[in-house]
N, C-alpha and C positions, 0 to 999 in steps of 0.2 A: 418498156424502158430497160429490163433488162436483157433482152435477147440484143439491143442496142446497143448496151454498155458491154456485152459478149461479144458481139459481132467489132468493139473496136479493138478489143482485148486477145482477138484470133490469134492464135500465135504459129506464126510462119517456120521456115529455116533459118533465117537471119533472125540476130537480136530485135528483142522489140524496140523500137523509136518510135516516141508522142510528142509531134510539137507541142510550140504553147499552145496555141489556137485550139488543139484535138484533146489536151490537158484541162483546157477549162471545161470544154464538151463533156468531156470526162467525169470531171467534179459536180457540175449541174445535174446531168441524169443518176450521177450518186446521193448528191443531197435533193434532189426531186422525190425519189422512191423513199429515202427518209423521211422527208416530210409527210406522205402519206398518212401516216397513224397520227400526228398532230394536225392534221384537217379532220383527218375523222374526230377525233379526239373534242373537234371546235363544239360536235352538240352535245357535250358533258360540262355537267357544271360542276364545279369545282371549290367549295366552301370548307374553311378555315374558324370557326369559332373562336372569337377571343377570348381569352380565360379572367375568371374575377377570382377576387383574393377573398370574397365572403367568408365568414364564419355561416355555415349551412345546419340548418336543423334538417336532419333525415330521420326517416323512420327504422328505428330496431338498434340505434347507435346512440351514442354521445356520454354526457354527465346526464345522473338521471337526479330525479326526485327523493325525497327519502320520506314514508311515511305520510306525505301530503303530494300536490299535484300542481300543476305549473299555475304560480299566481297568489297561491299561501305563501303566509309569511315564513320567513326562513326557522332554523333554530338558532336563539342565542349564544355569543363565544361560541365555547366547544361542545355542548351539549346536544342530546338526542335522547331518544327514548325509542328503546325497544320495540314497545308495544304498538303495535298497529292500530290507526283509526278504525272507528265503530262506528263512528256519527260522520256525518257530512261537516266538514270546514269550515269556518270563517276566512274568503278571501282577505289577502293584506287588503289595506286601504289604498295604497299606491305598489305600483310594480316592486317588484321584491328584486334586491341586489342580487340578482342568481341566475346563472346563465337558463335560458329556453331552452327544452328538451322535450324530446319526444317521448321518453319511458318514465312511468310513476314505477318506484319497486317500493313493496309494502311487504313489511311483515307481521304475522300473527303468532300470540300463543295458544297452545290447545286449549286451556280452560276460556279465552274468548271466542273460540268457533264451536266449541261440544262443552257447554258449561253443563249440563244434565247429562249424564250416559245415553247415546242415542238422538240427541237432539241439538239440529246441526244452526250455528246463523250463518245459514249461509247468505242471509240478505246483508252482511255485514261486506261478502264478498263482492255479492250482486252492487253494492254501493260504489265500492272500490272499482270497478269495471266502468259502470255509468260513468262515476266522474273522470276517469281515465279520458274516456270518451268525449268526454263536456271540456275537455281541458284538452284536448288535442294530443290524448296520449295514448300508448299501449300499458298493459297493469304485468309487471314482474312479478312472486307473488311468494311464499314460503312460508309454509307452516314448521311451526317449533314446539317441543315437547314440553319446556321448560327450562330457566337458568336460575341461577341464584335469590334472583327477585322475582323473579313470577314463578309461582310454583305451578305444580302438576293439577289439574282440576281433582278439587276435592271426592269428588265420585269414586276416583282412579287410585286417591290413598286408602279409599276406604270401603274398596271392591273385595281385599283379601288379597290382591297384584301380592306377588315379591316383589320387596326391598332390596335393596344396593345395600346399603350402609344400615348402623344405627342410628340412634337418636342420641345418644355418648361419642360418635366418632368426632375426630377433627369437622367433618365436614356435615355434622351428622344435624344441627342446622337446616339442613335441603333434602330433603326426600328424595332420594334419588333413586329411579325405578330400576330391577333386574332387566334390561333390554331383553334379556334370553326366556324370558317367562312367557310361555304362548299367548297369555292373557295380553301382554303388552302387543305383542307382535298381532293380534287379530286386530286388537283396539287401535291400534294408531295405521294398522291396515285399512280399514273400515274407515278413516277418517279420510287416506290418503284415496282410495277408492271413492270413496263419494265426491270428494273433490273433481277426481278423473270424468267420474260420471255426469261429473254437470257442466265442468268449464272445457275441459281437453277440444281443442283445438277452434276455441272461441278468438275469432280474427281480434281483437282487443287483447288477448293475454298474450302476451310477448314472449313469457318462459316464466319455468316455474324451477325452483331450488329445489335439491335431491337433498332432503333430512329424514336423519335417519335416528341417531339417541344422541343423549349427551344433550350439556348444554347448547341451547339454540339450534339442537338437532345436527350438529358439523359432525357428527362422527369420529367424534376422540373425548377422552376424559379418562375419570381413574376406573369405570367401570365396564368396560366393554367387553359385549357378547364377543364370542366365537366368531369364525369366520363365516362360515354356512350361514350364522346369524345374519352376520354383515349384509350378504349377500340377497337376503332373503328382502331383506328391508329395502336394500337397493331397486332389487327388482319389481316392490310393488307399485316404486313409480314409473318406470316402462311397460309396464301394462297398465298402470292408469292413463298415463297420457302419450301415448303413442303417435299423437300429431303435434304436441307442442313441446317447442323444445327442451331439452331441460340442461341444469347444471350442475355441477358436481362442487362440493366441496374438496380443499386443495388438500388439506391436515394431516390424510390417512394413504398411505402410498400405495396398500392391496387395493380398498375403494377405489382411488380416483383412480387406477390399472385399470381396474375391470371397468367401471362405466363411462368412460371416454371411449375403450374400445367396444362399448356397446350401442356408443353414438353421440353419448350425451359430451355438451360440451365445461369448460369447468370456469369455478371460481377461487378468488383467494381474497380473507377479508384485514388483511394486514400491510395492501401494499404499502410500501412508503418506508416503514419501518427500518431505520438503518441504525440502530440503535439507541432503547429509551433508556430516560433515571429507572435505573432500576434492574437493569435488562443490559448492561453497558457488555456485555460478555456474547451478548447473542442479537442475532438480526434478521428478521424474516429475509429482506431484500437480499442480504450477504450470504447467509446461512443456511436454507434451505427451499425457496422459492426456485433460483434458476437452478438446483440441481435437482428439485424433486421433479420438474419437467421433464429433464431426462432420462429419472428413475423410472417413473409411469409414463415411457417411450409418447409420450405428450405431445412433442413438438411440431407436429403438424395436426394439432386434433384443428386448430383454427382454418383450414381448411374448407370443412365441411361443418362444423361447429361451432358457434361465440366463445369467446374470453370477457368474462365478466371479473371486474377489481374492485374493490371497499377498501377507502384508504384507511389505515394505522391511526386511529382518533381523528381528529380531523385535519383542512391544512393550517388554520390557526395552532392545532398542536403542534404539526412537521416546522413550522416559525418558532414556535416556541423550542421547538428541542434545539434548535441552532440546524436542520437538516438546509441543502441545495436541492434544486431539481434536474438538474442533468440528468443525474444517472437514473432516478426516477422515472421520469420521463423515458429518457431510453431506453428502457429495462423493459416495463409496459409496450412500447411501438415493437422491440423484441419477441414479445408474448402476441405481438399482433392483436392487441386490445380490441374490444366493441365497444363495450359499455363500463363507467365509470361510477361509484355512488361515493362521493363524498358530504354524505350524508345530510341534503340540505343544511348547512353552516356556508360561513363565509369563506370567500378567497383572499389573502391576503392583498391590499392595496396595489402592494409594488407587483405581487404575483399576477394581475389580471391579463396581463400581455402573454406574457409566457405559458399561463394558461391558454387562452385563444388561440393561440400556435400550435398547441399540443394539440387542441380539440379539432384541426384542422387535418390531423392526420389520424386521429384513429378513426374505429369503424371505416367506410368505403368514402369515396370521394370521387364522383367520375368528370372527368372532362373528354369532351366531343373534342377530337384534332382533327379531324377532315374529314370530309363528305363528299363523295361522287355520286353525281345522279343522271339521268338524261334532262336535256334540256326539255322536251316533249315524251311525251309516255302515250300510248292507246288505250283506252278502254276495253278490261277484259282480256290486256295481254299482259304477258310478263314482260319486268324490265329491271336493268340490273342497279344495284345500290350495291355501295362499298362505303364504309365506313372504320376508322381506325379512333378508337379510344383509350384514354388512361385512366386507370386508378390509381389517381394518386393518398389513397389512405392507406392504412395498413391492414386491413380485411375484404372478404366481400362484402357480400349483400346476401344473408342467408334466406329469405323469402324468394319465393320465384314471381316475382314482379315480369311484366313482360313489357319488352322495348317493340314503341311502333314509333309510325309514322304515318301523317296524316297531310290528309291533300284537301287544302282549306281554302273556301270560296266564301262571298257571303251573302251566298242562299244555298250552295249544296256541301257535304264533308264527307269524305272517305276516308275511315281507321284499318290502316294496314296494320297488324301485327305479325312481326318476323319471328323465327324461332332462335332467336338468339337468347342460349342461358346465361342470364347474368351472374345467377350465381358460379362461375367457373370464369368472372372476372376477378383475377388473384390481382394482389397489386403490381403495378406493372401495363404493358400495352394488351388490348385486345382488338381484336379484327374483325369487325363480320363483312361479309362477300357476300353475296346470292342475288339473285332472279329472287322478284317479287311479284304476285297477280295485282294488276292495279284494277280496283272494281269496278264491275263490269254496269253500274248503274251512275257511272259520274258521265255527264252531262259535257261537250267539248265545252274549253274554255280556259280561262289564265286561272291558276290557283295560289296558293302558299305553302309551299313542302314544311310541316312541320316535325318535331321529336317531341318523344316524350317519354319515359317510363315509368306504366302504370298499376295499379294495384290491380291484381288478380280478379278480385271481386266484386268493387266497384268500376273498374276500367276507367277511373283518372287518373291524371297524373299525380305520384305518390311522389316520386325522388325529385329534390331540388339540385341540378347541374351546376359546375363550378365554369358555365358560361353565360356572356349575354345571350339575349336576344328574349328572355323569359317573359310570355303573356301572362296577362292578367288570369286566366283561366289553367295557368302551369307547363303550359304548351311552349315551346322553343321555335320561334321563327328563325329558318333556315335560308331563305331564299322561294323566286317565281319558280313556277313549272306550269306547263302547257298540257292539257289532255284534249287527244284529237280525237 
């Protein structure tokens, strides 16, 4: 066709002249060789997934639990409590007013995990794990030194440690340890290490909070070690848990520097706060949260790391202070949030929409926009797949879950898995392309192209998609395909 369409196009010494007749000849073998690539084109199939507006429970994201695990009952009003369970729960009697989530976050104080010197429950944690597990969740987890009401294990006042304060001062009330005294730093070494050594990198433990002194361990107060100190303390939770992730408290701007650029990712347990009774003068949100990100060059720890937020009392308080959620909320999507702890308490009535909307963008959110595949594939050869995806959340997916695809019949099944890294889907579009081996033991015959994204370990499907076509067994029906 083309040496055809050449050979009308020769060009003589005269101007060229095309009647009509040789102008439409013309136009045909130009849209003939055009169409080419759209006949070939005919044995790809071509699918579109339609997208659903679900609110999705995924794994390693959302609002989490606080203290107890999905299915206890909530806490009353504004209330909570510190202290971390030690005994198994009483489920509510009926569903509990509180969104479904995948992460339990629990916290301990030292005198409940090393109540003797040396003598660990760690069956306390072992509990908190199982019932993660039983409840369909991963366990967040942090150990604390002591605050106001829970004191220091009595062992540890009366080892000989150095004291902070007196027993006369303003604050003298609380026993508050020398953080810089060797004794404290091996001891609550030793605790943070035993930890490392029994749970780090237990597929149930979602992340573990970086404490270090001070009340609840956040690393600020009236008595703080040196920096070297700081430092030392920081580090003995990266060499504890060196595969699970971890977080940073937000308070202290040397801290969270150094260990967000050492991997870990951070927390802040005041979001919300746009100013309280009390407090009318200063405002976490206003006042130091979006600038301390910048100070501790932060702004893209969310990248390769979670943003974990604890709202300012609860949202029954943020209603009560007279706060909105606008800029809340978009302050957090900002921050490129994962995880939320609004400390099992309630959501405000009017707030439950607004919330769902929110919850619909943090952590990842993938939608499948279009699928190419062959309409027939070989056995044993490669074949090309392209696919174009969105996240529409404001994070990845920090787990490397692995995306396949599976050739489903019913009586044989082949699981392809692609090397597509999901975790480097930022939000936004991503692409995979490639040739894929379609295995070499499937049987000719009609099948069902399916998706899925699954967990590393067990190899099902882990991530629930913001499309239809979802089986009963988590798998995404995409359309036939033929193996010859």
């Amino acid at each position: 066709m083309v040496a055809a369409v050449a050979r009308i196009f020769k060009a003589g010494s005269a101007p060229l002249v095309i009647s009509c007749s040789r102008m439409r000849t013309v136009l045909f073998l130009c849209l003939s060789a055009y169409a080419l690539p759209i006949w070939a084109q005919s044995e790809t199939v071509v699918v579109r997934p339609r997208e659903i507006g679900e609110l999705l429970v995924n794994p390693g994201m959302g609002i989490t639990t606080f203290q107890r695990f999905n299915g206890d009952a909530i806490n009353p009003g504004r209330n909570w409590s510190e202290e971390g369970p030690v005994a198994k729960l009483s489920e509510a009697g009926s569903r509990p007013d509180f969104p479904d989530t995948s992460i339990a976050y629990v916290r301990w104080f030292w005198w409940q995990i090393e109540p003797e010197r040396g003598k660990y429950r760690w069956d306390i944690i072992d509990l908190a794990l199982d019932e993660a597990r039983r409840h369909h969740q991963t366990l967040a987890i942090r150990l604390m030194p002591y605050d106001q009401k829970d004191p220091l294990p009595a062992w540890y006042q009366t080892s000989g440690a150095r004291r902070a304060n007196k027993p006369d001062d303003k604050d003298g009330a609380v026993w508050s340890p020398d953080s810089s005294d060797p004794f404290y730093i091996k001891a609550w070494g030793e605790i943070v290490g035993g930890a490392g050594q029994r749970y780090d990198g237990d597929p149930y433990l979602d992340s573990v909070d970086v404490s270090t002194f001070g009340y609840w361990g956040e690393g600020w107060g009236p008595y703080p070690p040196e920096w070297p100190v700081q430092k030392e303390l920081i580090d003995q939770y990266f060499d504890a848990f060196p595969r699970t992730p971890l977080l940073m408290n937000f308070d202290e701007l040397a801290a969270l520097d150094y260990a967000v650029h050492r991997g870990a990712g951070w927390r802040l347990d005041c979001w919300g706060d746009m100013g309280r009774p009390g407090h009318e003068n200063f405002a976490h949100m206003l006042d130091l949260y979006p600038q301390q990100v910048v100070k501790a060059h932060a702004e893209d720890v969310w990248k390769h790391s979670p943003v974990s937020l604890e709202t300012c009392g609860t949202p029954l308080s943020w209603k009560g202070w007279g706060y909105t959620l606008p800029y809340i909320f978009d302050q957090a999507l900002r921050w490129h949030v994962t995880s939320i702890n609004i400390k099992s308490t309630a959501i405000p009535a009017e707030w439950k929409a607004q919330f769902d909307e929110f919850q619909k963008k943090i952590g990842y959110r993938f939608i499948l926009r279009k699928l190419e595949y062959p309409r027939s594939v070989h056995a044993g050869r490669m074949a090309m797949f392209r696919m174009w995806w969105l996240n529409a959340g404001a994070a990845p997916a920090y787990r490397d879950y692995i995306l396949a695809l599976e050739l489903h019949s019913a009586t044989r099944t082949g699981i392809i898995r692609t090397t597509a890294d999901i975790r480097q889907w930022l939000p936004g579009d991503a692409v995979f392309e490639n040739t894929i081996y379609v295995p070499d033991d499937l049987p000719p015959g009609d099948y069902r192209l399916r998706v899925a994204i699954l967990d590393p370990r067990t190899l099902t499907p882990a991530i629930r998609l913001a499309i239809e076509g979802r089986q009963e067994d988590g798998w995404y029906d995409l359309g036939g395909i033929a193996v010859e």
